[in-house]
KOLLUMTOR-835346 format. One record per residue (C-alpha): x, y, z; residue in one letter. Coordinates in nm, 4 decimals, decimal comma. Layout:
+----------+----------+----------+------+
|     east |    north |       up | type |
+----------+----------+----------+------+
|        X |        Y |        Z |    A |
...
+----------+----------+----------+------+
This chain:
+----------+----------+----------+------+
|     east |    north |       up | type |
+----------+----------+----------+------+
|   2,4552 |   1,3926 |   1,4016 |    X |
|   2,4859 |   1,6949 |   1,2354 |    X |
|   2,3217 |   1,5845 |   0,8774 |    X |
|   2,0749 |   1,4264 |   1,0709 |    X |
|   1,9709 |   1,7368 |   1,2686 |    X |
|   1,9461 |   1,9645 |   0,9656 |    X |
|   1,7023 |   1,6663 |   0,7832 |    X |
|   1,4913 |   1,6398 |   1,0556 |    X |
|   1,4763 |   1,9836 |   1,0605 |    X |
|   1,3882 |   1,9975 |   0,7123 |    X |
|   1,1249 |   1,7821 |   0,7346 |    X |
|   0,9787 |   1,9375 |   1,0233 |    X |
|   0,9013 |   2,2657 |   0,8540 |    X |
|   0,8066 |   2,1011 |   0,5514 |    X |
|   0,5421 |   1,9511 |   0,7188 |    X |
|   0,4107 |   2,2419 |   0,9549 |    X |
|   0,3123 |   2,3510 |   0,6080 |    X |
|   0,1719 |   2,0247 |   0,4461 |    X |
|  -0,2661 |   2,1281 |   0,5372 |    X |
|  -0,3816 |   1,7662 |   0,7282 |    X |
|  -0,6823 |   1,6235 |   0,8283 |    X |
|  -0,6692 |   1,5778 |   1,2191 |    X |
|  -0,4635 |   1,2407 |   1,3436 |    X |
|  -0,7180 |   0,9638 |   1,2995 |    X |
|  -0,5705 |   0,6065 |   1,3563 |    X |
|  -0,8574 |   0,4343 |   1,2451 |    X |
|  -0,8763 |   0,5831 |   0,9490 |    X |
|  -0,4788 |   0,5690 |   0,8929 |    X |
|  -0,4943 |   0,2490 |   0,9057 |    X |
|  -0,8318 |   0,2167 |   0,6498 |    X |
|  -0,6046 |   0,4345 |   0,4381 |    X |
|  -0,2903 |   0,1663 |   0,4085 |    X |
|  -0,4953 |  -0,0956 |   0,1896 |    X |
|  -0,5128 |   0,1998 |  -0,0594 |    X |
|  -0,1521 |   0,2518 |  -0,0020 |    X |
|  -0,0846 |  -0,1000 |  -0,0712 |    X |
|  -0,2195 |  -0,0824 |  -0,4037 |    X |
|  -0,0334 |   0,2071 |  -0,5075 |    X |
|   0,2746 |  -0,0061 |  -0,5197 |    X |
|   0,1984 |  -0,1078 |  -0,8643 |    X |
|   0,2291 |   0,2283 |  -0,9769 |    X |
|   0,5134 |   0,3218 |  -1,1691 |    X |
|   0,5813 |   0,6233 |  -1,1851 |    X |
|   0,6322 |   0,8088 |  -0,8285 |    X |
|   0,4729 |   1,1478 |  -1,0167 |    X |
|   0,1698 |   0,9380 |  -0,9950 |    X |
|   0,1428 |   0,7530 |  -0,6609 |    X |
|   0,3287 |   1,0020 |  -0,4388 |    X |
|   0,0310 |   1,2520 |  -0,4383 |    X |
|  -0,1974 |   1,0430 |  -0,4334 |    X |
|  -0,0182 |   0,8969 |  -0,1022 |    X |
|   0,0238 |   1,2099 |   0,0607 |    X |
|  -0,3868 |   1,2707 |   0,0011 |    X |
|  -0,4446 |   0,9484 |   0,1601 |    X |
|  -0,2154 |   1,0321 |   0,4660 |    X |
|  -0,3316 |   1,3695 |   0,4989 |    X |
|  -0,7071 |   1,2441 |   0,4891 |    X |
|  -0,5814 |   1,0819 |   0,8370 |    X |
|  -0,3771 |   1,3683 |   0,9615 |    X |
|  -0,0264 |   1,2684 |   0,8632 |    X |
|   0,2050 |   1,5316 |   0,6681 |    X |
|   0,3878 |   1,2566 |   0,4380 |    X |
|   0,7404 |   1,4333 |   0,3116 |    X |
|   0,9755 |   1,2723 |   0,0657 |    X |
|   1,3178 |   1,4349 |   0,0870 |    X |
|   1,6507 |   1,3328 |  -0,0177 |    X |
|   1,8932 |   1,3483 |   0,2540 |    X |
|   2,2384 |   1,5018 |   0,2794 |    X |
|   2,5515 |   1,3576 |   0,2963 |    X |
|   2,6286 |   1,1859 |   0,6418 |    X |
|   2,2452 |   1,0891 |   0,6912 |    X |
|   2,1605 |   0,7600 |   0,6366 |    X |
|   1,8348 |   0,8335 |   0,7300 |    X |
|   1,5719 |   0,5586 |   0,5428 |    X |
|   1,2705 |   0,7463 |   0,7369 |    X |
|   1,1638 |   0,9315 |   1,0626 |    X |
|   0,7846 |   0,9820 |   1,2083 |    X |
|   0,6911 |   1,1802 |   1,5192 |    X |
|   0,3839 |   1,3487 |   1,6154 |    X |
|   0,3928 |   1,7671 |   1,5951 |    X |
|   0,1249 |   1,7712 |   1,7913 |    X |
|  -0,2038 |   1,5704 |   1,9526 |    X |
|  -0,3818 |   1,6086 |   1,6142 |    X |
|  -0,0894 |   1,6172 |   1,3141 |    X |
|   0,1709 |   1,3485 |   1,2582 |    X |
|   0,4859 |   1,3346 |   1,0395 |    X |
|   0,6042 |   1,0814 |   0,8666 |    X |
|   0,9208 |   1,1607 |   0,6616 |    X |
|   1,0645 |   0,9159 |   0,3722 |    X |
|   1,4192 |   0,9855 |   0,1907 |    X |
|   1,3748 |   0,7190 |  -0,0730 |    X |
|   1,7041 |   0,5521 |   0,0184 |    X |
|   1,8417 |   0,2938 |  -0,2224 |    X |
|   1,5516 |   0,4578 |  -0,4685 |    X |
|   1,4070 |   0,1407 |  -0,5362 |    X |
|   1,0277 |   0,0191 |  -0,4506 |    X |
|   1,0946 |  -0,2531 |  -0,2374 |    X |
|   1,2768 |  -0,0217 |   0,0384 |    X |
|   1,0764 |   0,2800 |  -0,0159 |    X |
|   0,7161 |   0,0606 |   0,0597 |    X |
|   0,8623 |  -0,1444 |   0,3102 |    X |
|   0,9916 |   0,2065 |   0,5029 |    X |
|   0,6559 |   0,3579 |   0,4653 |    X |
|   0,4718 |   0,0450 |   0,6461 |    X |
|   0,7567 |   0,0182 |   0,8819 |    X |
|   0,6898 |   0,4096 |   0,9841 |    X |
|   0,2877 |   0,3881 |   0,9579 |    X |
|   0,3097 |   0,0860 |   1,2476 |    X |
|   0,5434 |   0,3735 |   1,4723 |    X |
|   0,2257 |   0,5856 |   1,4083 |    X |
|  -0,0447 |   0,3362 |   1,5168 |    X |
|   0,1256 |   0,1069 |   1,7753 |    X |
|   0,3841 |   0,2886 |   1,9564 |    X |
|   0,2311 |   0,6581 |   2,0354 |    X |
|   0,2492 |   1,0257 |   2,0378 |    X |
|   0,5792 |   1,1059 |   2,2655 |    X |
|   0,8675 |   0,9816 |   2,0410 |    X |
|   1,0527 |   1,0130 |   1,7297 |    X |
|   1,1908 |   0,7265 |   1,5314 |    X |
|   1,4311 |   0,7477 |   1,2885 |    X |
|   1,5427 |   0,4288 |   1,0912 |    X |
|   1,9121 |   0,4300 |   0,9885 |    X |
|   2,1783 |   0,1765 |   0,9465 |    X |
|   2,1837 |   0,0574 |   1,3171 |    X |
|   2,0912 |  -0,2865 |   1,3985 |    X |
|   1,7134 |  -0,3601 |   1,4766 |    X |
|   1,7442 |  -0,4280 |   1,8998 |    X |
|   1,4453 |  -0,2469 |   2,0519 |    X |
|   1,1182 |  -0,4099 |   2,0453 |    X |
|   0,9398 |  -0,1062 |   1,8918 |    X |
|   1,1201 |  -0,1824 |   1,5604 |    X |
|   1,0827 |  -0,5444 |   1,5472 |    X |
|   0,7368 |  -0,4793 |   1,5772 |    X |
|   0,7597 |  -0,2199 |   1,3323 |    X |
|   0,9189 |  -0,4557 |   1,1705 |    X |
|   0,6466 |  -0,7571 |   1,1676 |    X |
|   0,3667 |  -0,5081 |   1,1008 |    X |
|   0,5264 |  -0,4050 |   0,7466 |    X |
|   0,6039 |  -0,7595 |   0,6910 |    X |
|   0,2442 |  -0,8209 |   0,7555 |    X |
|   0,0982 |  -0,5742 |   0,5234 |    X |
|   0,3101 |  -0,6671 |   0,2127 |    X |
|   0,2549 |  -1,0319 |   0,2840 |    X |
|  -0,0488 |  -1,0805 |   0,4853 |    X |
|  -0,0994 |  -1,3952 |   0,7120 |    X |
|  -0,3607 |  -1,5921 |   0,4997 |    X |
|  -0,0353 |  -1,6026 |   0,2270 |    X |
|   0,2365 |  -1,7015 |   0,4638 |    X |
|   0,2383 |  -2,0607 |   0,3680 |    X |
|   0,2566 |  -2,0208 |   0,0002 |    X |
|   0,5221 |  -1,7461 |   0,1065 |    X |
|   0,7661 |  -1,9811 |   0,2528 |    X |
|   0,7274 |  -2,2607 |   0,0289 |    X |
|   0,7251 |  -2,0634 |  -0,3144 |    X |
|   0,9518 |  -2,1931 |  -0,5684 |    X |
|   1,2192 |  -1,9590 |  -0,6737 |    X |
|   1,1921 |  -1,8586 |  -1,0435 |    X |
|   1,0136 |  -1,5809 |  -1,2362 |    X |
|   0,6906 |  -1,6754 |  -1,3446 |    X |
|   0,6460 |  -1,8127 |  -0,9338 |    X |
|   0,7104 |  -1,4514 |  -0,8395 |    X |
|   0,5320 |  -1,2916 |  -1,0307 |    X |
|   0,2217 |  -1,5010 |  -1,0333 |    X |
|   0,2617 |  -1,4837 |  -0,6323 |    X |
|   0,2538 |  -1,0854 |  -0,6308 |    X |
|  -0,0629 |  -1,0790 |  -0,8235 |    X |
|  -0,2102 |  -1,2772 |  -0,5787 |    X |
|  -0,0962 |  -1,0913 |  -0,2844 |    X |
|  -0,1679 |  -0,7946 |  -0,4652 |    X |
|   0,1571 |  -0,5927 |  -0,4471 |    X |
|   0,4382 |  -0,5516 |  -0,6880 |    X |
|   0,6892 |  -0,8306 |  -0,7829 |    X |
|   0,9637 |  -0,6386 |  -0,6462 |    X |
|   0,8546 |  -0,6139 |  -0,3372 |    X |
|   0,7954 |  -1,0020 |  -0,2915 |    X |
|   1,1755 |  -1,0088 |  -0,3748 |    X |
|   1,2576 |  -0,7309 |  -0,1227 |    X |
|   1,0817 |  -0,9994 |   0,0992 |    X |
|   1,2752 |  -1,2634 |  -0,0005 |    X |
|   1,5605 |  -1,1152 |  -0,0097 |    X |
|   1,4830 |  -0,9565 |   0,3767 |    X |
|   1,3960 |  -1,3294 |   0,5089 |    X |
|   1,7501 |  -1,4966 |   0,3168 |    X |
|   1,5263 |  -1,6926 |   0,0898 |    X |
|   1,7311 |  -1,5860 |  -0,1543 |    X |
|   2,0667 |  -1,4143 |  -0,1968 |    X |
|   2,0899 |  -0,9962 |  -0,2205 |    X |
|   2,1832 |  -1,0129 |  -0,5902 |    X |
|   1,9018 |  -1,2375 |  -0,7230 |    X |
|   1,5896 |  -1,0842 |  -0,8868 |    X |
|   1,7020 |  -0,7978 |  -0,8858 |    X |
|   1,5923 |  -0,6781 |  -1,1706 |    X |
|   1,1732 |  -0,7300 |  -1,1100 |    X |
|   1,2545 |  -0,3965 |  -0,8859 |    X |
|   1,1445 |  -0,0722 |  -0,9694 |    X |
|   1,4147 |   0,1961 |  -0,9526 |    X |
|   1,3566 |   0,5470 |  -0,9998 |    X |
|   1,6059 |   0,8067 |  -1,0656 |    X |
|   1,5682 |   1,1917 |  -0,8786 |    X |
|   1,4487 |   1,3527 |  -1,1462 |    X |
|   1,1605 |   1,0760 |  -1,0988 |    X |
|   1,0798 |   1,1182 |  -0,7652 |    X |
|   1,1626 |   1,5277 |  -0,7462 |    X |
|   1,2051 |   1,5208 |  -0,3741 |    X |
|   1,1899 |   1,8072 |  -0,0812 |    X |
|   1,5781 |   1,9208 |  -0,1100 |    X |
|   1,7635 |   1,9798 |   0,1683 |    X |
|   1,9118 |   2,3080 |   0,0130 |    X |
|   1,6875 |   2,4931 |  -0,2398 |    X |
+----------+----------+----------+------+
């Protein structure tokens, strides 16, 4: 509780500072189809600002920081007040799949469930409705419903993957994150059509200074 306290924390005065646009949810949620096609960037030097911009365009502060031993911490969002959100991202597991998936999985606490709360997603099991609809929402956005078919009968090789993510329109390893998320296929297959960044990479809020 302790590690936790001090990252939220963190965060929180990170982005008191972070200058934001006042909370709009319609045009948050205009704002995610240009998140979505960020995830083909490589390099998060690149698409992180240009994520922030789009959150802050919609009055959300959007923090990356690494978080300190004992916090397993994958993301938190609350509202700071009636016209600035948070959302707050650790890059957990530092690899594309988890760090997209997070972000839509925060932006639907944003739009669907309300200013009063905070949510923080950790390592406990998924049991109250807000984050299974979380949940579906991110789902939704990475895969969208006019694809669902071809989703669940895709064959399971390379080229099928990757031909499938251009379609869709997101990066290969996320379709695998997908896969992997659904038990199409096993935890250590594909692997390696993921993106994973090292620290230096991603130059995250620290804890300490």
């Amino acid at each position: 509780p302790g590690a936790v306290t001090a990252w939220l924390r963190w965060v929180e005065l990170i982005a008191g500072r972070i200058p934001c646009g006042q909370w709009n949810a319609k045009v948050f949620r205009d704002r995610l189809a240009a998140a979505r096609r960020l995830t083909w960037q490589k390099d998060p030097a690149t698409f992180l600002p240009t994520l922030r911009r789009h959150c802050a365009e919609a009055g959300v502060a959007l923090v990356v920081a690494r978080t300190p031993k004992g916090c397993p911490a994958s993301g938190a969002t609350r509202f700071l007040s009636p016209t600035k959100a948070m959302m707050a991202l650790s890059f957990r597991f530092r690899s594309d799949d988890q760090f997209w998936f997070t972000f839509f999985h925060e932006a639907a606490h944003l739009l669907l469930h309300g200013p009063d709360a905070l949510f923080l997603e950790d390592e406990a099991d998924v049991t109250i409705e807000e984050e299974k609809e979380a949940n579906a929402f991110a789902e939704a956005v990475l895969v969208p419903q006019e694809f669902s078919t071809d989703f669940l009968t895709l064959n399971l090789d390379k080229n099928s993957i990757l031909r499938f993510a251009q379609r869709v329109g997101i990066a290969p390893g996320l379709i695998v994150g997908q896969l992997q998320h659904t038990n199409r296929v096993a935890r250590d297959r594909f692997n390696w059509l993921k993106r994973r960044y090292s620290w230096d990479q991603i130059n995250a809020d620290k804890l300490i200074p």
